[in-house]
C-alpha positions in Angstrom: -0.6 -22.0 11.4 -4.1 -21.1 10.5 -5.6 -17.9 8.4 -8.3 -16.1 10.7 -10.6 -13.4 10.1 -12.2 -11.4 12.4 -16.4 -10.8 11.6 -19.2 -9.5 13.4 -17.2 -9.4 17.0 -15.8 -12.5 16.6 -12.5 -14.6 15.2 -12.8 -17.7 13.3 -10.8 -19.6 10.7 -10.9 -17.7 7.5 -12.6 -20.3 5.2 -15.6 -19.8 7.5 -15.8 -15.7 7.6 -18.5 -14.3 5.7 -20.2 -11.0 5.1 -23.7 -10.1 4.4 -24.8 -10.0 0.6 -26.0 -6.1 1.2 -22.9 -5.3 3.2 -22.6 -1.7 1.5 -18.5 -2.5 1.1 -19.9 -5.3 -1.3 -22.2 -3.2 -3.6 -21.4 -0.2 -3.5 -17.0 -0.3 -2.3 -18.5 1.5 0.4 -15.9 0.9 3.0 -12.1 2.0 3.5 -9.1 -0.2 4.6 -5.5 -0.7 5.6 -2.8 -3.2 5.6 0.0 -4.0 8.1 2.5 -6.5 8.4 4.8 -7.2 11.2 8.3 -7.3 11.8 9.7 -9.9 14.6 5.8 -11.3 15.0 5.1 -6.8 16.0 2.6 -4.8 13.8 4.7 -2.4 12.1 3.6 1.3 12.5 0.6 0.7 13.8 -0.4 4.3 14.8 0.5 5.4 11.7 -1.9 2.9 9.6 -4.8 3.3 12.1 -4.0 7.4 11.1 -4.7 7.2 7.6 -7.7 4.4 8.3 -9.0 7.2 10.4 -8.7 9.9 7.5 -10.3 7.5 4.8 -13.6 6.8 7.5 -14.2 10.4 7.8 -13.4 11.4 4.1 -16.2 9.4 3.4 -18.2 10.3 6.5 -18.0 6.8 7.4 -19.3 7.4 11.4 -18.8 4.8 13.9 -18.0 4.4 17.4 -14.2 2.1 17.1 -11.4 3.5 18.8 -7.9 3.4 17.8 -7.0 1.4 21.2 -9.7 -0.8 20.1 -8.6 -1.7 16.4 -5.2 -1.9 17.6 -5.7 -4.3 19.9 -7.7 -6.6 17.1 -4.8 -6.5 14.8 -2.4 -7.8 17.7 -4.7 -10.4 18.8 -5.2 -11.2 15.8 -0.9 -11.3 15.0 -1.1 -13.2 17.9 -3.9 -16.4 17.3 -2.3 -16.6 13.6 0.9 -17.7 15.7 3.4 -16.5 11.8 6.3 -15.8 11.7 5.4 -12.8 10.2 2.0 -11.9 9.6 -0.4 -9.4 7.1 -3.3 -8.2 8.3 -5.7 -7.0 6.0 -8.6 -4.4 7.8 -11.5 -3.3 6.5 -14.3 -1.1 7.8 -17.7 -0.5 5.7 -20.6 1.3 6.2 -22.5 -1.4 6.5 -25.6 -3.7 5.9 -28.6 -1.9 4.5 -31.2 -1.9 2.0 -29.5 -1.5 -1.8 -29.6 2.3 -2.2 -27.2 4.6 -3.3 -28.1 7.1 -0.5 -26.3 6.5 3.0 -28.7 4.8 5.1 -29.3 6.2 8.8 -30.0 3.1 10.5 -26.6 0.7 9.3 -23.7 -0.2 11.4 -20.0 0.0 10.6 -18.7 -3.6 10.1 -15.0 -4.5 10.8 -14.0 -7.3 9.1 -9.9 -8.3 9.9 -7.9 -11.3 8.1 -4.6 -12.8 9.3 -2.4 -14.4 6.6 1.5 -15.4 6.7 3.3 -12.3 5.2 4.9 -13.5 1.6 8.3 -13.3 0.7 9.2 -10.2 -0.8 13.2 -11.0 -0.9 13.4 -12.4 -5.0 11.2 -9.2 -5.7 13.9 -6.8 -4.0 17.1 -9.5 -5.4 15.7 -9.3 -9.0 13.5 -6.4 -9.8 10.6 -5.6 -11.6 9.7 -3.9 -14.7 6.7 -1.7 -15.1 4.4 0.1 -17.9 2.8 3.2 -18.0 -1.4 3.4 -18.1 -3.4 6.2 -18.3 -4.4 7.7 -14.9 -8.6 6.8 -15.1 -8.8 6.4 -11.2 -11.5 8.6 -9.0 -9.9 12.0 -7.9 -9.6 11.2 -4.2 -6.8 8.4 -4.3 -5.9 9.7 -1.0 -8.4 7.4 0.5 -7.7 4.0 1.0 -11.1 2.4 -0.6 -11.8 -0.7 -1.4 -13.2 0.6 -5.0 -9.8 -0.5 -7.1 -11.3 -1.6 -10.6 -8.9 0.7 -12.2 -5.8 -0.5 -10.2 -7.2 -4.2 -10.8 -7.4 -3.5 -15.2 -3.8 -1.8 -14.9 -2.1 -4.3 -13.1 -3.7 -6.8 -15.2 -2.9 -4.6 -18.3 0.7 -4.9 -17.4 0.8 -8.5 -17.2 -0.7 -9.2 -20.5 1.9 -7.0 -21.9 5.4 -9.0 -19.8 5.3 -6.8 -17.0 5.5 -6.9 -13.2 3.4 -3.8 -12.1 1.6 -0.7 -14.3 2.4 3.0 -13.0 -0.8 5.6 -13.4 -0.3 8.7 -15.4 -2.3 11.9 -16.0 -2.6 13.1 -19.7 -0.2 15.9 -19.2 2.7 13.3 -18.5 2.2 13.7 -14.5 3.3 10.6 -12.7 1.1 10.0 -9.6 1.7 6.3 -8.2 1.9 2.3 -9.3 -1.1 -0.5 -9.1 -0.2 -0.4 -5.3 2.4 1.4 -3.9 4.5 5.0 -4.5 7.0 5.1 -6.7 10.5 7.1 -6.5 13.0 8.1 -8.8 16.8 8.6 -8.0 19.1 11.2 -9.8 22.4 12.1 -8.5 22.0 13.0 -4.9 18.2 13.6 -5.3 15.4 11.0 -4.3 12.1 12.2 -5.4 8.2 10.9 -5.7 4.8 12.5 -6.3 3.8 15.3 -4.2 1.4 14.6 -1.5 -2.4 15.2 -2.7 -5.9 13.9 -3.7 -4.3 11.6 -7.1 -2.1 9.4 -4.6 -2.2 7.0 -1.5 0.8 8.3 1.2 2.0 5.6 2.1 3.4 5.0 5.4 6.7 3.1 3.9 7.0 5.7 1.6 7.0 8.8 4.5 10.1 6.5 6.1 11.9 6.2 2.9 12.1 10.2 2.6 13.4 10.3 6.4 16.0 7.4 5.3 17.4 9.8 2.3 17.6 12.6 4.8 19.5 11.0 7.1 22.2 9.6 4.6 22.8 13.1 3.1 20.7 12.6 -0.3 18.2 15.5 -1.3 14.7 14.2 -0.9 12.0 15.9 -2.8 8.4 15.6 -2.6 7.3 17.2 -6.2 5.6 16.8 -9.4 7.3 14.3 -11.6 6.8 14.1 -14.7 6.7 10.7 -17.1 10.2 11.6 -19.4 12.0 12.3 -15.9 11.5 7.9 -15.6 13.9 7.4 -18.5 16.3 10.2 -16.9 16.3 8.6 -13.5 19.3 6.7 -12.5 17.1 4.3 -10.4 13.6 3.7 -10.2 11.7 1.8 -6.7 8.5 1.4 -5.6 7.7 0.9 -2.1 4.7 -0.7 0.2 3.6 -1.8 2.9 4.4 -5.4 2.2 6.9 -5.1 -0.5 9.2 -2.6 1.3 11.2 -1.1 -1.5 11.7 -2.9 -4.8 14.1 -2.0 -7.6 12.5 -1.2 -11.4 14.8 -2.1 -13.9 12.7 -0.7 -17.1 9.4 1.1 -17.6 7.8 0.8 -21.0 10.6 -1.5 -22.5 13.4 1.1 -21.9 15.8 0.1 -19.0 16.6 2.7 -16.0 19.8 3.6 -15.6 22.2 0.4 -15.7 19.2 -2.6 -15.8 19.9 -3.7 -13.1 18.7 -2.8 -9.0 20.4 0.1 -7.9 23.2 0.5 -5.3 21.1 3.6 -3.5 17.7 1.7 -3.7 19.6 -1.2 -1.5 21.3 1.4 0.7 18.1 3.2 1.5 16.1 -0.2 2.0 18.9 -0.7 4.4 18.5 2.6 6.3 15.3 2.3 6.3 15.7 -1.3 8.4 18.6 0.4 10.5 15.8 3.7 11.8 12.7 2.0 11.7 13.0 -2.1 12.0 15.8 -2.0 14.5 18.2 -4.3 12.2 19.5 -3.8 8.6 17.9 -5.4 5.4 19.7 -7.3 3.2 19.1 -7.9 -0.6 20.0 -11.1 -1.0 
């Protein structure tokens, strides 16, 4: 099956997609983007992604002339011509091609750029678990938009492989816990399931909003809050969930195991909800 990309008004294999060399998105991470995978060969939450793709363009004052019926229909052509099983698509609007500047030039034009790849496995990831480390949070202050400018998720995730781990999770100097390299994090004790309030230090992510309906709807106490770094040794289980990754177990942050060690039964029952409400069929850790 190939990889395609989507440039200029037109799909192509991937290998032969490029960008201009003053696209604004390459010199200056002017541009936002969003990522969706399918489920059964369908984009998954679709309206919701184009939602937040729509909040990051006008955060930035990124003005254009797409429509949502318009970029939706892109991604499903392109699900479509990539002919996966299951499929990531990776979308990406920037301001444009200009003159190097720093000021936001009148004359550019928004350009959409759109890959196709086969979605990877995520299963050993869920099966196993992953350990994490702490890094401190020195990411812009509007992490509520999806940019493309992730140098500081980049060094912490590579920060956490130099030191044996699987992913790094960002913390602010008073101990507040905001989110990992790449996806929200939640922390269960007893009957509650919390993560990181909503706000301008965090991405919302869409997986994350259907993981809090999945706890309400089995009778746990989901809390959207400030959480704090010595509540992660405290928890009884840790996960992290994305997009692509769905919900995946952490069995020890900063050398010190989470509860038992070892993925946790609520972590698989809520990954399993979460299939049952919102995939139309269970998931199964294998």
């Amino acid at each position: 099956m190939p990889e395609i990309a989507y440039v200029n008004g037109r799909f192509l294999p991937l290998a032969n997609a490029t960008v201009h060399v003053e696209d604004r998105g390459y010199q200056f991470a002017d541009a936002v983007y969003e990522v969706i995978r399918t489920y059964g060969g369908g984009p998954f939450a679709l309206d919701e992604h184009l939602e937040r793709l729509w909040h990051s363009m006008e955060a930035i004052d990124l003005r254009h002339s797409l429509t949502r019926e318009q970029v939706g229909g892109l991604v499903r052509e392109a699900v479509r011509r990539a002919g996966f099983a299951e499929t990531m698509v990776y979308l990406q609007v920037s301001r444009g091609v200009a003159r190097r500047h720093r000021g936001i030039p009148a004359e550019a034009a928004p350009v959409l750029v759109l890959t196709a790849r086969e979605l990877p496995d995520s299963s050993p990831l869920r099966a196993q678990g992953i350990t994490c480390v702490t890094v401190p949070d020195n990411r812009w202050g509007r992490c509520d938009i999806k940019s493309v400018g992730l140098l500081a998720n980049v060094m912490a995730y590579t920060a956490a492989r130099q030191a044996g781990a699987n992913d790094a999770i960002f913390v602010e100097a008073d101990g507040t816990v905001n989110e990992a390299t790449a996806g929200n994090i939640f922390l269960v004790t007893g009957n509650v399931v919390a993560t990181p309030v909503r706000g301008p230090k965090l991405l919302a992510g869409v997986t994350r909003a259907k993981i809090l309906a999945a706890a309400a709807a089995m009778g746990w106490r989901p809390e959207e809050r400030r959480v704090i770094r010595s509540e992660l040794f405290a928890a009884d289980e840790i996960f992290l969930t994305s997009t692509t990754a769905e919900a995946v177990p952490v069995l020890a942050v900063d050398g010190r195991p989470i509860g038992t060690g070892r993925p946790g039964p609520v972590t698989a029952r809520l990954y399993d909800q979460f299939g049952k409400m919102f995939v139309g069929s269970p998931r199964v850790v294998a």
